[in-house]
N, C-alpha and C positions, 0 to 999 in steps of 0.2 A: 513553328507555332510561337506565338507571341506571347510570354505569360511573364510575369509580374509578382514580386510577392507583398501579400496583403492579410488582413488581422479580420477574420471574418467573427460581423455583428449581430448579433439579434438572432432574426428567422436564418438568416445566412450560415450559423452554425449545422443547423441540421446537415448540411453533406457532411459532415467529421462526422457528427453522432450515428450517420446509415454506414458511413464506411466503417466506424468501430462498430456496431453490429453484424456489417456484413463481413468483414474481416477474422472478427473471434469471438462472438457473442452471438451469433445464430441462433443458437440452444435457448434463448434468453426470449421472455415476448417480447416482441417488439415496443409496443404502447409502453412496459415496465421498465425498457432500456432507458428510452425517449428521458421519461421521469427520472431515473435516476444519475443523467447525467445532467438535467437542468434543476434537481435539488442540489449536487454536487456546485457547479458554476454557483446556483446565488446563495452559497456561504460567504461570508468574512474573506476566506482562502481563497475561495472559487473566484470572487470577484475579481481581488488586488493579485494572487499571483497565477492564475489560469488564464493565457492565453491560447486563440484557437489559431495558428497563421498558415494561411492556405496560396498556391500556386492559383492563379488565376490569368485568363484571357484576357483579350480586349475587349469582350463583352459582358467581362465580368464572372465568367464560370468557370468551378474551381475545377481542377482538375487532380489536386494532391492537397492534403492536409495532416496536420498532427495538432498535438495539444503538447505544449511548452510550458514549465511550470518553472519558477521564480524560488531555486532551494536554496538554503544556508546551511552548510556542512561545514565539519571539523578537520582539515587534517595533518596531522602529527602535530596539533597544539593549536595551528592556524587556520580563521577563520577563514573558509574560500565560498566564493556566491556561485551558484551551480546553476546550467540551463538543464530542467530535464526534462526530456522528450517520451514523447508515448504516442500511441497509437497512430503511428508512421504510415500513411498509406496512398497511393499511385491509384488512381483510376484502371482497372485491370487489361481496359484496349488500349493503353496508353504506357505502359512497361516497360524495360528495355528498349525506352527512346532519351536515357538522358533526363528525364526531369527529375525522378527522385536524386540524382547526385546533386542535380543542381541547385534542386530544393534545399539538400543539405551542405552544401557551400553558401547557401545566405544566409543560411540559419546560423551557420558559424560565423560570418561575418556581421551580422547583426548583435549574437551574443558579446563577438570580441569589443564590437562598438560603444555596446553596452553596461561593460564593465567587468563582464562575467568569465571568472578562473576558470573554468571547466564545461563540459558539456556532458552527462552521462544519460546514456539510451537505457532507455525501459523495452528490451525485446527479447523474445525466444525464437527469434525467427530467422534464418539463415546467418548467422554472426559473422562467415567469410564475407560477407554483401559489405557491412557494415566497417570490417576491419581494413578494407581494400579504402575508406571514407576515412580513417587514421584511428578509427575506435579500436580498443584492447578488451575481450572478456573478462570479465569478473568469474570466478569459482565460485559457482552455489551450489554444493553439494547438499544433496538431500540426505539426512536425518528420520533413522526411521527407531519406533521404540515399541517392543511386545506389549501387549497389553494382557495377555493372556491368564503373567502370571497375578495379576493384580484379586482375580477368584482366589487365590488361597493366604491372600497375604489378610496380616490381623487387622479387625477392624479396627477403630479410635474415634471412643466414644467423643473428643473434644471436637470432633470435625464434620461437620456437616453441609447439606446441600439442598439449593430449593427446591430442586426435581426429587422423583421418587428413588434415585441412585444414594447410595452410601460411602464413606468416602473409605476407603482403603489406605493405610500406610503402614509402610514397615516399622519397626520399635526404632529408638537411634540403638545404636551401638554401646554408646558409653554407659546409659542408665536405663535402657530395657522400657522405655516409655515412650510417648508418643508428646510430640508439644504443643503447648497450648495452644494452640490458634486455630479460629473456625476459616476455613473456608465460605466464601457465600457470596453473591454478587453482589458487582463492580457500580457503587451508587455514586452518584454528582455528587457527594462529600467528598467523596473520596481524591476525585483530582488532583487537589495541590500536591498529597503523599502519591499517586503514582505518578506525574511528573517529576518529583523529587526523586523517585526511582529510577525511571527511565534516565535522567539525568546522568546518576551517580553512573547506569552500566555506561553508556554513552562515551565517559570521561574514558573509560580504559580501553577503547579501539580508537586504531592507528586510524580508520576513515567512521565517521559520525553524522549521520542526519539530525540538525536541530531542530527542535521544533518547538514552535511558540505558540500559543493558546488558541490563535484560529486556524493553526495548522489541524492539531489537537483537534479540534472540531470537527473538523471535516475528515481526515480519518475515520473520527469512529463513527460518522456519520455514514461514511463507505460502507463501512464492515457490519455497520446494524443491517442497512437495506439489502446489500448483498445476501444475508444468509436470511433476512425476512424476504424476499423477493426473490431471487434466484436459487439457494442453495435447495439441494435435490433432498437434503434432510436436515435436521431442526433438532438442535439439544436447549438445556435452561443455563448452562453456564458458557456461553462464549466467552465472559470477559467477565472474572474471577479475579478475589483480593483475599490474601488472608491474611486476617484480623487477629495482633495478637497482643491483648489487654490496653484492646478499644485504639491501638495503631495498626495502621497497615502495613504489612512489611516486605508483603509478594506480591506481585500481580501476577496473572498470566491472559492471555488474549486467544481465541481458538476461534476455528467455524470449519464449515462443511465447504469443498470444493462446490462450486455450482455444477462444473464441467464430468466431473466424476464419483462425486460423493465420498471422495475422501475425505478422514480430519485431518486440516494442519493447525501446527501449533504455530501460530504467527508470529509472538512476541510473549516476553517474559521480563519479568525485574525483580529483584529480590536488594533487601538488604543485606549487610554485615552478617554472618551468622544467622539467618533464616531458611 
């Protein structure tokens, strides 16, 4: 077979957006996928660093596609420009013939062309496939925290929530109180201090995702419609600041699994002493 690699435009995108549905999004409607990979694309982000490059024939049809994205990462001080790859996937009667390697031999040869230190895969999905390709796993261990005891722990009158929940916290230690700061969400004021946040945690890991204002965008743009559109359940605080004497000095970020209705805690930032 004849195939060729090419940056697919327009209506052309749709086979990547069925193959990421048909792949690991199933569970998802279809119509609400569609939508929220084409709100995604026309951000800021979506446009200048999301491309879509796909394996194609001589008559033009793809046979393999991912979506390659344009990152700036940290590591051990130095800035490095990163390809990263997501929703990697082979046409299923067309498998174990060689294209997906090959696929990912232009792809590395295009990033080297292109100026790009690194290449890091976004997968959970057979990582010997990928390691046999020169890619190494990453350790992501999962984090898990009782919630249970938080029913007996004292309340704190300074802290509060927009939903009908209460906020629970232990006294500190040293003074048997509770400190000031309300909890409450996460408002477009608020950006410049949780960027400033995310920032400072940033600075003290060995590897670091930068992110600049229409990255920023398009994130939280993700993670709103993900849990308004897909997740299986719905709380009022996903994306949490708390405020203390009218600064913000924590953030935290959560939502509901679509796939299983777990919570995770996605991200967090705290100041100095907060």
């Amino acid at each position: 077979m004849n195939l060729h690699l090419t940056f697919l435009e327009g209506d052309a995108r749709q086979f990547a957006v069925d193959r990421s549905h048909e792949e690991w999004n199933a569970s998802r409607p279809y119509d609400a996928h569609c939508r929220f990979w084409q709100e995604l694309l026309a951000t800021p982000c979506g446009r200048k660093r999301w491309r879509i490059p796909a394996m194609v024939g001589d008559a033009g049809e793809p046979v393999a596609s991912m979506a390659l994205f344009d990152l700036a990462f940290v590591l051990e001080g130095r800035k490095i420009r990163v390809g990263g790859i997501a929703s990697f996937a082979v046409l299923k009667n067309l498998r174990k013939s060689g294209i997906g390697k090959r696929f990912m031999d232009e792809i590395h040869a295009l990033l080297k062309n292109e100026g790009y230190d690194a290449a890091l895969l976004f997968s959970a999905i057979d990582p010997a496939y990928y390691e046999r390709l020169g890619y190494k796993a990453f350790s992501t261990p999962l984090m898990e925290a009782s919630l249970g005891a938080l029913k007996d722990a004292p309340r704190c009158g300074a802290g509060s929530f927009s939903g009908a929940s209460a906020l629970a916290c232990a006294p500190m230690a040293d003074e048997g109180v509770c400190p000031t700061a309300t909890i409450r969400p996460y408002a477009e004021e608020d950006f410049p201090a949780v960027r400033e946040l995310y920032n400072l945690q940033m600075a003290s890991q060995r590897l670091a995702l930068l992110r600049d204002d229409d990255y920023w965008e398009m994130d939280a743009l993700r993670s709103r419609l993900t849990e308004e559109w897909f997740a299986k359940r719905t709380h009022p605080w996903t994306f949490l600041v708390a405020d203390r004497d009218g600064q913000v000095c924590a953030y935290l970020r959560s939502g509901f699994s679509d796939k299983d209705g777990a919570l995770i805690i996605a991200e967090y930032g705290f100041e100095a002493g907060a």
